[in-house]
N, C-alpha and C positions, 0 to 999 in steps of 0.2 A: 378672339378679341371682340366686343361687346361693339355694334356698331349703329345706329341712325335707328333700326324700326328695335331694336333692344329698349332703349333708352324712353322712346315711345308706347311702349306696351309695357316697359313698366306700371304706367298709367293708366291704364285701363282700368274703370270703373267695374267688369267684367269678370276680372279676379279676385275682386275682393270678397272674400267667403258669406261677407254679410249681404250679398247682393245676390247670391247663390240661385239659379233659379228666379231672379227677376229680369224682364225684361227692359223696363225703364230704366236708363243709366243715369240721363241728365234731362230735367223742362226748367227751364227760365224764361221769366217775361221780361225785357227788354221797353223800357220810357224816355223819351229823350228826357236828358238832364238829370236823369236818375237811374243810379245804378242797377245791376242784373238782382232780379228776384226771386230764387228758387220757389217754383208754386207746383201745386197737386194737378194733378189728372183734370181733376171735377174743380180745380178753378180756373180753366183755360178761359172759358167763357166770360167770366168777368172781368179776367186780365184784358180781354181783347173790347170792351167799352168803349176807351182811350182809342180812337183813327189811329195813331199814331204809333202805340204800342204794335209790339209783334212778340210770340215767342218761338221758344227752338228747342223741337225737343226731339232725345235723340235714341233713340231703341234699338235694344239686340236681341233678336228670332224674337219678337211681339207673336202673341196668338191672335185670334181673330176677336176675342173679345174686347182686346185693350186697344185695337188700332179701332173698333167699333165705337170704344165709347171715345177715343181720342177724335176721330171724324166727327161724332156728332156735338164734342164741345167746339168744334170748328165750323158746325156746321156744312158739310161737304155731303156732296152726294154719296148715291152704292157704289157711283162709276170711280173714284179713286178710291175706296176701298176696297171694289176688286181689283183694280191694278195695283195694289200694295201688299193685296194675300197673293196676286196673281204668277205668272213666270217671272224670275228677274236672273232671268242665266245669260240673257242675250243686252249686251250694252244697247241703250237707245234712248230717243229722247221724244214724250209724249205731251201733248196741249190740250189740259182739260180745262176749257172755258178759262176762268181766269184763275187756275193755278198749271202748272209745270211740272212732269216725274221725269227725270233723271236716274237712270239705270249703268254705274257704270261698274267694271272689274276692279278688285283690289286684290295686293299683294302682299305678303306676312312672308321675309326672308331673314331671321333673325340667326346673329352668331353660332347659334348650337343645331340647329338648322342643315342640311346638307343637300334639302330642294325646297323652293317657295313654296308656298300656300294660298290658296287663291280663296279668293271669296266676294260679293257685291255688296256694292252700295248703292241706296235708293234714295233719293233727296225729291221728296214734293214739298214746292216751294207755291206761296202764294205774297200776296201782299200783306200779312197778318201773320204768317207762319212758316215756319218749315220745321217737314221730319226728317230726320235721319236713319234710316233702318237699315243695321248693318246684318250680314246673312253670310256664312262661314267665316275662315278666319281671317281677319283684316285688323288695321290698329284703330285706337281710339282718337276721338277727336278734342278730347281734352284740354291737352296743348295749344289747339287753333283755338277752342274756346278761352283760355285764359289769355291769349293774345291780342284776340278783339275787344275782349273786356279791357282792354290797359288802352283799345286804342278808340276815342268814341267819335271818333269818323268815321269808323269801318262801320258803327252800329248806327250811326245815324242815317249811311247809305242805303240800309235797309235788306234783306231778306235774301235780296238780289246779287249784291254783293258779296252776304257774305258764302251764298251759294261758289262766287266764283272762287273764293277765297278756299272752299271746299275740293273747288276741282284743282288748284294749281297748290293746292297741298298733297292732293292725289297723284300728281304730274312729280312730285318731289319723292314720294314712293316709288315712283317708276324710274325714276333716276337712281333712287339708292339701287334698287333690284338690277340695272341695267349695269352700275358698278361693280355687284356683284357676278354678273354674268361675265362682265371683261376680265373681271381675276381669275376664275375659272378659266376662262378658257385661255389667257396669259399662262395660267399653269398646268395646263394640256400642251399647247405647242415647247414649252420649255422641255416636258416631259419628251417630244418626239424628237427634239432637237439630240434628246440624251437618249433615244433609244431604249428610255425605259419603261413604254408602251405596250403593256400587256391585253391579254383579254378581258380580265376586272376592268382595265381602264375605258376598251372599247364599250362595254359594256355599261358602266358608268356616263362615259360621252354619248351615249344612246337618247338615256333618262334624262341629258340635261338637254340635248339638241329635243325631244320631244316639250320638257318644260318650257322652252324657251322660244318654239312653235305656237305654243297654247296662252305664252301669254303677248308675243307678236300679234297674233289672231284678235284673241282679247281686247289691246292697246290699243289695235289701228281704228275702229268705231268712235275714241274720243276725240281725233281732233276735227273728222266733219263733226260731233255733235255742239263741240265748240263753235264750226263754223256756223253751224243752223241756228243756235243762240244769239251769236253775231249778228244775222241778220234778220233774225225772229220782231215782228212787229209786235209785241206785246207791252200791255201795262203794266204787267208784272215786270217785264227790263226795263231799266233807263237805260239813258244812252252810254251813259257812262261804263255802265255793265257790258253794255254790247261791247265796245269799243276794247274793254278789259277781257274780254271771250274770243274777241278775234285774237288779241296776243297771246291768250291760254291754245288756238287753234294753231297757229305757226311755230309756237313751241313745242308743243305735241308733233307736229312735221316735221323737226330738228330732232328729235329725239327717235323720232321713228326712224329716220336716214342714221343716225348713230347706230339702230338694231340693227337696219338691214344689212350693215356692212360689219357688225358682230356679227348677224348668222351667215355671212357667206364665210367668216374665218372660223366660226364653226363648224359647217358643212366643209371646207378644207380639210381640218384636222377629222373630222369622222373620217373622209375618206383617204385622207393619209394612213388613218390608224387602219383601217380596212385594208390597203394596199399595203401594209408591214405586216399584219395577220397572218394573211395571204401569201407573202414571201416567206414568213416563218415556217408556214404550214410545206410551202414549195423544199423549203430547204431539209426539213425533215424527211418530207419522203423520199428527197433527194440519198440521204445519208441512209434512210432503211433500204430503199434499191440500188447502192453503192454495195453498202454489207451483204445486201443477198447475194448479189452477183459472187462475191469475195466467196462466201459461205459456199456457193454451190460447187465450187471447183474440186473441195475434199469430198463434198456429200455425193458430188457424183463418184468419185473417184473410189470411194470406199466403197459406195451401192456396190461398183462394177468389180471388183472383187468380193464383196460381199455373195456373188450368185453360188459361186461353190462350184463352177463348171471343172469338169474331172482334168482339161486338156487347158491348162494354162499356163504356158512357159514363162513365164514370170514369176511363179511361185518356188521353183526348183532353181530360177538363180538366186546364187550367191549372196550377190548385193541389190538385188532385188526392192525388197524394201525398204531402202535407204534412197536407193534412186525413186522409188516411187513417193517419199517423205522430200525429198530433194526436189522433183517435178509440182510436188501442190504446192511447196515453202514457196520457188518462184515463182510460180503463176501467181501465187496470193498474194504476194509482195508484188511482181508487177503493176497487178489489177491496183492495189494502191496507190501505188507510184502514179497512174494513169489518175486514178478519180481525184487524188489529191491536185494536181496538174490540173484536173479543170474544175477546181473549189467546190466537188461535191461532198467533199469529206474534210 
């Protein structure tokens, strides 16, 4: 069933065959009192004349010559275009003079799907601009963009804003992902309730308790970096923003207290399915060293006739071997009767 980041990546600029190979997805210039304006690379510079003006422009896997000549229509030093070619596997949050990089994880869990996909997002934010540089798989921002366009408050707030607007849309990713983890694992314990917990399933519960490690890990960096925003003295925030980054911070700590108490009923279920394995495996050898016992009573029985010794009065009676069919029959029915009695068979 088609769910939240489905719906969302249909929209990606990314897929479309005619974009194939290019990095730039979306740049618009942003004027109060006047609508968004799709502009070029090499008109950044003019677009930004206007104080007032700002644009947003938003790329996926840029190489180093487009984010080059993108910095130098901003104006920016070499020091935030190495930190934008530079690591971004580690969430964090960086202050260069007066613009702001924002490094944080994303998540791609779409219906067909049967483990997330992670990938980052990198947002330098100034007074004048911000980028977006999306880097593995993550969804598009499309939809946030056609949202703020409808609403010209959120654009008049400025950069800052809608930066925050970026991270509690990201917070909303993590909520669908986090929905998806509680169905899973709702349909893990229903499975152990019914006893129909195999080793594909422990096995499966492996890969998602690991998935869902990596993106706990991941998630817990953004709500201090919320917090550090919060109370980051910059000209680049208003106040308003800060104030909007603390409640992006306490929300990110509600939603993390919601994982850690998915992963302890995950780590249950792994080790319940461990302790059923385990039992399975006890009762098998249970049942093979039940039957051997059973097994060896004729196998001895027959060896010890089998020697062929010349002086053995049991061979010259009569009813000899019927009693001797009659002796393994009981003992092997016994020994039954016995392991059956203490549920090893």
């Amino acid at each position: 069933m088609p769910n939240k980041h489905d719906q969302i990546a249909a929209q990606d600029p990314a897929r479309d065959p005619a974009r194939e190979g290019s990095a730039l997805l979306a740049a618009s210039a942003y004027t109060p009192d006047e609508g968004p304006k799709p502009i070029a690379i090499q008109d950044i510079g003019r677009a930004l004349v206007n104080p007032d003006a700002f644009v947003w422009v938003g790329l996926h896997f840029p190489d180093a010559a487009l984010l080059g000549e993108i910095c130098e229509q901003l104006g920016l030093k070499q020091t935030a275009l190495t930190a934008l070619l530079g690591d971004l596997s580690m969430p964090r949050m960086t202050v260069h003079e007066q613009d702001l990089l924002l490094i944080m994880p994303t998540v791609l869990w779409k219906s067909d799907h049967s483990r997330p996909l992670f990938g980052r997002l990198a947002c330098l934010v100034g007074k004048q601009f911000l980028i977006t540089i999306r880097r593995g798989p993550s969804l598009p921002h499309l939809h946030l963009r056609e949202k703020l366009e409808q609403d010209r408050a959120a654009l008049d707030a400025g950069t800052d804003y809608i930066t925050a607007e970026i991270v509690d849309d990201l917070i909303d990713r993590y909520v669908e992902a986090y929905k998806n983890f509680e169905e899973r694992v709702d349909h893990i314990e229903r499975a152990l309730l019914r006893a129909s917990f195999d080793r594909a399933s422990i096995q499966k519960l492996y890969v998602m308790r690991r998935d869902f490690h990596r993106f706990q890990v991941a998630m817990e960096p953004i709500g201090e970096i919320c917090a550090q925003l919060a109370r980051l003295e910059s000209k680049t925030l208003s106040q308003a923003t800060r104030l909007r980054f603390d409640a992006l911070s306490e929300r990110v700590k509600r939603l993390d207290g919601l994982f850690g108490s998915l992963g302890e009923g995950l780590a249950f279920a792994f080790e319940a399915g461990m302790l059923l394995e385990q039992s399975r495996q006890t009762d098998t050898t249970r049942k093979l060293a039940a039957w051997a016992a059973i097994i060896s009573i004729p196998t001895a029985v027959a060896g010890l006739y089998g020697m062929n010794f010349e002086y053995m009065p049991e061979l010259k009676w009569r009813y000899g071997y019927f009693a001797v069919l009659g002796f393994m029959g009981v003992a092997c029915t016994t020994l039954y009767a016995l392991f059956r009695r203490s549920k090893w068979l």
